[in-house]
PADO-965825 format. One record per residue (C-alpha): residue number from 1; residue in three letters; z, y, x. Coordinates in nm, 4 decimals. Each point is the difference from the previous one (the first is absolute). Layout:
+------+------+----------+----------+----------+
! resi ! resn !       c3 !       c2 !       c1 !
+------+------+----------+----------+----------+
!  NUM !  ALA !        Z !        Y !        X !
...
+------+------+----------+----------+----------+
This chain:
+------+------+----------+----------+----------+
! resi ! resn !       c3 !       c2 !       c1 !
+------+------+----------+----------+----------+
!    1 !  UNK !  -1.2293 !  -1.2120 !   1.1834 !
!    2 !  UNK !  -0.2529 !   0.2588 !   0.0392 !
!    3 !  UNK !  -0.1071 !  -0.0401 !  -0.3533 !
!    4 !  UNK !   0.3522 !   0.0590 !  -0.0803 !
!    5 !  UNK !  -0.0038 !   0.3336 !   0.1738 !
!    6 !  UNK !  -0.2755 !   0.1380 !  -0.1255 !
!    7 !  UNK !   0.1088 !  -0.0729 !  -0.3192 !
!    8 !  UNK !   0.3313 !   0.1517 !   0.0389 !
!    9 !  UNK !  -0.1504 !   0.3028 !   0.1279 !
!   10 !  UNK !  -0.2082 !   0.0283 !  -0.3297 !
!   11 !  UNK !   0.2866 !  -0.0624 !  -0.2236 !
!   12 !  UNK !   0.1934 !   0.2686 !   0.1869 !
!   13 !  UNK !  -0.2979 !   0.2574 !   0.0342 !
!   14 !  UNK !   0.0159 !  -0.0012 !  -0.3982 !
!   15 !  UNK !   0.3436 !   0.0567 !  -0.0207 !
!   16 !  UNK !  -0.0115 !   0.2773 !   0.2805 !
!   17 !  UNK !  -0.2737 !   0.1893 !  -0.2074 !
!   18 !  UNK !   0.2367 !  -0.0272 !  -0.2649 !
!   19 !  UNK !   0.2726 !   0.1001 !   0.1624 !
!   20 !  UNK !  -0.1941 !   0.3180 !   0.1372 !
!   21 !  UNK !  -0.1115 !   0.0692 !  -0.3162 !
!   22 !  UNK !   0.3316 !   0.0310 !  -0.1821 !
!   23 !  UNK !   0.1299 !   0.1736 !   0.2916 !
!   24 !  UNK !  -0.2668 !   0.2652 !  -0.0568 !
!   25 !  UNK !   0.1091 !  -0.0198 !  -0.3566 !
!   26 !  UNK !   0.3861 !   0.0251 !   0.0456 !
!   27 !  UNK !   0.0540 !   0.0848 !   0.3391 !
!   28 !  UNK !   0.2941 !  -0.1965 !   0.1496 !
!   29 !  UNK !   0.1739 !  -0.0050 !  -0.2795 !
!   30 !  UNK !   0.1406 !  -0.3776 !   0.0359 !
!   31 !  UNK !   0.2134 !   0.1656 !   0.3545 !
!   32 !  UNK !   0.2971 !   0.0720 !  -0.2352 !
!   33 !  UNK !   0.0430 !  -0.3530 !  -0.1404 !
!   34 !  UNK !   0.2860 !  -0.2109 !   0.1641 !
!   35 !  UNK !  -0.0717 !  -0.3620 !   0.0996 !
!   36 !  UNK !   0.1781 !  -0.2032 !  -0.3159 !
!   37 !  UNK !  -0.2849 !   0.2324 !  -0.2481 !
!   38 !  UNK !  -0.2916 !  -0.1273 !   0.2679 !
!   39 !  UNK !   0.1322 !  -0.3390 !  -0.0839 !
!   40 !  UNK !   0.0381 !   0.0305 !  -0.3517 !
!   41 !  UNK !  -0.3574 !   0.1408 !  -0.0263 !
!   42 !  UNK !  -0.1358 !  -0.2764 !   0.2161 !
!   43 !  UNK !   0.2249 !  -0.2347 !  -0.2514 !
!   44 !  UNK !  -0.1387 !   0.1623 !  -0.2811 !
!   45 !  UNK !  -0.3220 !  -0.0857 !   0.1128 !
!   46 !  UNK !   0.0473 !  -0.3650 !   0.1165 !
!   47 !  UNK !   0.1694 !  -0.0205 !  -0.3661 !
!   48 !  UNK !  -0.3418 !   0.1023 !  -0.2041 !
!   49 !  UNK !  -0.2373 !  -0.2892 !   0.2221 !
!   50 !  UNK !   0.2400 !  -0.2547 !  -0.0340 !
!   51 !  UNK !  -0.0088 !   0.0877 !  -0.3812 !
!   52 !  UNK !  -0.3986 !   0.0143 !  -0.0115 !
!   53 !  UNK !   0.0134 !  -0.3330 !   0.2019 !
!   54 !  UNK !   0.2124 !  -0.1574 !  -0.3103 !
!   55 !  UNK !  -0.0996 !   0.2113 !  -0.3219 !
!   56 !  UNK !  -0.3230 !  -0.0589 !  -0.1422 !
!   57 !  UNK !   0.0105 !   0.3518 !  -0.1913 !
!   58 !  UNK !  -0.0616 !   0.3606 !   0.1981 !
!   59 !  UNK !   0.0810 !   0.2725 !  -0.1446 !
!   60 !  UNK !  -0.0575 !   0.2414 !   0.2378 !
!   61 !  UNK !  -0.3603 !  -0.0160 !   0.2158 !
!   62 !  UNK !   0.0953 !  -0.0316 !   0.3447 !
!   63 !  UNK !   0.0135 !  -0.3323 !   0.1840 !
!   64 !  UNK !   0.1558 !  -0.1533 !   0.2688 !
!   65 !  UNK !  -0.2100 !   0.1656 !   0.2729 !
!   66 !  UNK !   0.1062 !   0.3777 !  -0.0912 !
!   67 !  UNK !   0.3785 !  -0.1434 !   0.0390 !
!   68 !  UNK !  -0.0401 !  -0.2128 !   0.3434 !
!   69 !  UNK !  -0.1804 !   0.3623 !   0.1174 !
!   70 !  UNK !   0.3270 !   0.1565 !  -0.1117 !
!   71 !  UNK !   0.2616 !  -0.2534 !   0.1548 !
!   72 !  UNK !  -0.2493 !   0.0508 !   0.3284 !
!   73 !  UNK !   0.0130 !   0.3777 !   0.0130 !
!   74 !  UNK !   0.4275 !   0.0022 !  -0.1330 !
!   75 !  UNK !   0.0507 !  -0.2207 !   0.2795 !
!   76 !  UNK !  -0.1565 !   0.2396 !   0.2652 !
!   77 !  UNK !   0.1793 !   0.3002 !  -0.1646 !
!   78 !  UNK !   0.3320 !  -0.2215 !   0.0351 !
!   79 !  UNK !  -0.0355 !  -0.0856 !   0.3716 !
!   80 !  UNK !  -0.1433 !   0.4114 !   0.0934 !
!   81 !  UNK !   0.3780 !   0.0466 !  -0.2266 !
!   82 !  UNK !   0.1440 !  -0.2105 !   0.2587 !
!   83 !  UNK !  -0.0935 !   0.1730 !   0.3042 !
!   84 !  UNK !  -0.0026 !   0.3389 !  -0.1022 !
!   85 !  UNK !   0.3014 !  -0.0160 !  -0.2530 !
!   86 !  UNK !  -0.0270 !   0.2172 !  -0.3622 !
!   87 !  UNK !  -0.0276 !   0.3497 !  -0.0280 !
!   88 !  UNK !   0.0511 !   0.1982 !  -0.3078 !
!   89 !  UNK !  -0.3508 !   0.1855 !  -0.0116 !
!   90 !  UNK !  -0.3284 !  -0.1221 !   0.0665 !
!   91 !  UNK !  -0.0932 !   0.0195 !   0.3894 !
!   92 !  UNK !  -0.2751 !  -0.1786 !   0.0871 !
!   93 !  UNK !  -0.3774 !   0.1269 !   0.0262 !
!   94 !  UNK !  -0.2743 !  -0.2523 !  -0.1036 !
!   95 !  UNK !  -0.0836 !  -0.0142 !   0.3633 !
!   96 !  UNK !   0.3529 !  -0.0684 !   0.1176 !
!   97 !  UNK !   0.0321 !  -0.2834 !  -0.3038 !
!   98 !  UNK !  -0.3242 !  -0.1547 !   0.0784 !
!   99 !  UNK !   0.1172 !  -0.0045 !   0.3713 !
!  100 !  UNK !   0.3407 !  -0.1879 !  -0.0772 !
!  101 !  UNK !  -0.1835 !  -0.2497 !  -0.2791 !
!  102 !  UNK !  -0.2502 !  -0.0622 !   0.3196 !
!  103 !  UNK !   0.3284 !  -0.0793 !   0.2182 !
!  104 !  UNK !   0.1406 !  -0.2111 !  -0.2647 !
!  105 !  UNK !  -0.2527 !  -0.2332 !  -0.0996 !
!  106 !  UNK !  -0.1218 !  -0.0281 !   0.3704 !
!  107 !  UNK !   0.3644 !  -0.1757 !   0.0881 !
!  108 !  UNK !   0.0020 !  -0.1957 !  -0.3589 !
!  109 !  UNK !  -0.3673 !  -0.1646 !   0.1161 !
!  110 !  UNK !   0.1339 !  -0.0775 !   0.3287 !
!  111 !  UNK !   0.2834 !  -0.1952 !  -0.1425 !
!  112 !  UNK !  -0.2433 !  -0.1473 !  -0.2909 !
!  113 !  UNK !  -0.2019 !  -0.0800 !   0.3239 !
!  114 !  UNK !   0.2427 !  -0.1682 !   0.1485 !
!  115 !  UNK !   0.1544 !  -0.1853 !  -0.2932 !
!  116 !  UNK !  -0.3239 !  -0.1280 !  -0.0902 !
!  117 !  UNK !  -0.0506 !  -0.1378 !   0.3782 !
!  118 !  UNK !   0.3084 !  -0.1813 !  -0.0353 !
!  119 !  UNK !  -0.0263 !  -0.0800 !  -0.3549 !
!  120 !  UNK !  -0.3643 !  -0.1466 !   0.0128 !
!  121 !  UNK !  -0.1321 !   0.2379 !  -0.2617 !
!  122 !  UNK !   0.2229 !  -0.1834 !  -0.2493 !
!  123 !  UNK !  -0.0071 !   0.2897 !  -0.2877 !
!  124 !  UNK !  -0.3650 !  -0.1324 !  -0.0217 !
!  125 !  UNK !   0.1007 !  -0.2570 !  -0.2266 !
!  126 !  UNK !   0.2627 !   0.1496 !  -0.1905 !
!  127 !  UNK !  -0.0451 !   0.1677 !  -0.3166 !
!  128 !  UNK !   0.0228 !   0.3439 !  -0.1638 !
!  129 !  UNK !   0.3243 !  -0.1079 !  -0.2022 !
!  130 !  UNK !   0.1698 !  -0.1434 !   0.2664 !
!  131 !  UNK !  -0.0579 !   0.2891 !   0.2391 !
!  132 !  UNK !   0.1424 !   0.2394 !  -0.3050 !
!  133 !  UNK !   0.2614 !  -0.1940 !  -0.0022 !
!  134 !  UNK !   0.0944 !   0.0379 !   0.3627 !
!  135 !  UNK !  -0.0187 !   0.3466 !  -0.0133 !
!  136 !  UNK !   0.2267 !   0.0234 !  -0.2794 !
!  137 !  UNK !   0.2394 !  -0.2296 !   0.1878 !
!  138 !  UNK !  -0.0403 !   0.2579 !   0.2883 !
!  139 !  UNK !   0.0650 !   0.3017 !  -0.2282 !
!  140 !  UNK !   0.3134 !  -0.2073 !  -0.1142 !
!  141 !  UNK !   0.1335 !  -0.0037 !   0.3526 !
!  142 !  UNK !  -0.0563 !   0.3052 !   0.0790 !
!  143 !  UNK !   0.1775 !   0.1637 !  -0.3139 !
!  144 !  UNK !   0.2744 !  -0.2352 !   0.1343 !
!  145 !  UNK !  -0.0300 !   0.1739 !   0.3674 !
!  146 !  UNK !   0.0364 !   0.3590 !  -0.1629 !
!  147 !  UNK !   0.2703 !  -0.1155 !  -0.2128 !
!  148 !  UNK !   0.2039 !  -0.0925 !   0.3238 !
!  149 !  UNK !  -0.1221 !   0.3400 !   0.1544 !
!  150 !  UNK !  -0.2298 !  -0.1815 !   0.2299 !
!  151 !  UNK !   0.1718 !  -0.2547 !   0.1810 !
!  152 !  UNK !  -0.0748 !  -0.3529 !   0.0221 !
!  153 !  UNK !   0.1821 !  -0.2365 !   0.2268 !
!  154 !  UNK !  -0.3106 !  -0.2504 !   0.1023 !
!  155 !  UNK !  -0.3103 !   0.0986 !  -0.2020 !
!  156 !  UNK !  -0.2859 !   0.2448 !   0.0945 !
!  157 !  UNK !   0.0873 !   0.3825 !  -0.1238 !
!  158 !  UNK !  -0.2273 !   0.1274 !  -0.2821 !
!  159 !  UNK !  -0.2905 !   0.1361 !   0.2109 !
!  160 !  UNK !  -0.0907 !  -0.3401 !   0.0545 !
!  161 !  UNK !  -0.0154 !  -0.0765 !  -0.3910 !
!  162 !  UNK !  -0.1922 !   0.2770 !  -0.0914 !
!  163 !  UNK !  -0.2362 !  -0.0967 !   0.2738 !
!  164 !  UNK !  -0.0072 !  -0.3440 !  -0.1165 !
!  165 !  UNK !  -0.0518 !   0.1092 !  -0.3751 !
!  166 !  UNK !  -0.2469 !   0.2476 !   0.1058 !
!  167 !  UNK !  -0.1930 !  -0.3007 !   0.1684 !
!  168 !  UNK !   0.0733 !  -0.2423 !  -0.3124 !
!  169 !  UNK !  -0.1605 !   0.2807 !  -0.2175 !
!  170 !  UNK !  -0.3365 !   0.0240 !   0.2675 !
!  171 !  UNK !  -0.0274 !  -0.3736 !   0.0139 !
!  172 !  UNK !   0.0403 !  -0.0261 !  -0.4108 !
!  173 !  UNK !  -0.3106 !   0.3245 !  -0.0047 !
!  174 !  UNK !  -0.1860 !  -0.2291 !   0.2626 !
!  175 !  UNK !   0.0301 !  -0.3276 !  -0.2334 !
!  176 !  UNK !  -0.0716 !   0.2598 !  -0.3700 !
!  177 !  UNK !  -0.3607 !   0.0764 !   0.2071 !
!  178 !  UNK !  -0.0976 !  -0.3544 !   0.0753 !
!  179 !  UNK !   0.0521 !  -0.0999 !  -0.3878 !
+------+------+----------+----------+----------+
């Protein structure tokens, strides 16, 4: 388990840098989009490695690591959506984005943490398709939770998918390094 975390923490300092980087770039641009166009990036994205997973031919040079970075970072901007709702200009300094990404991923390890207690550090032994496959099947509920304006009657709400998916995508980074 502490591998694990350590691990996790690299995968997500990557992203982070990332993350600060386009935010220095853009500024907080990605504050006006609404949840369902998070999704549909994140989809988009899940979409393209599933297709490099089961085409032989690229056409464009960027593999699946660039897009498991993106699901990972779309996910955070989804659940700082969640909390803070949309607004329609930009309103976040780099500082005060870095701050909520901190806050988000902080709560996501806990419950990879505690998953992975329970769970026996089963992910180990799964593979990359499989794992893009379950965050597909997460993006599909979730586009089914929007479409019913949020309400479920027995199943988690969609902060707990994109926390799962943004753990799928860290665990499918973690497995990408040890190849």
């Amino acid at each position: 388990m502490q591998d694990t975390s350590k691990q996790y923490d690299a995968v997500i300092d990557t992203c982070k840098s990332l993350f600060i980087k386009k935010m220095k770039d853009y500024g907080s641009a990605w504050r006006i989009l609404r949840l369902p166009s998070l999704t549909d990036q994140i989809f988009i994205k899940a979409q393209r490695i599933r297709s490099l997973q089961q085409n032989q031919v690229r056409k464009v040079d960027e593999g699946e690591v660039s897009e498991f970075i993106g699901i990972i970072n779309y996910c955070i901007m989804a659940l700082i959506q969640l909390d803070k709702g949309i607004v329609e200009q930009p309103d976040l300094s780099t500082e005060e984005a870095t701050a909520l990404y901190d806050e988000k991923v902080a709560s996501t390890k806990q419950l990879m943490e505690d998953k992975n207690h329970d769970y026996g550090e089963a992910w180990r032994d799964m593979r990359v398709s499989s794992l893009t496959d379950l965050i597909l099947q997460k993006l599909l509920r979730v586009k089914t939770i929007e479409n019913n304006k949020g309400k479920t009657l027995v199943s988690e709400g969609i902060d707990a998918n994109y926390q799962d998916m943004l753990n799928y995508a860290v665990f499918a980074l973690i497995h990408l390094k040890e190849e």
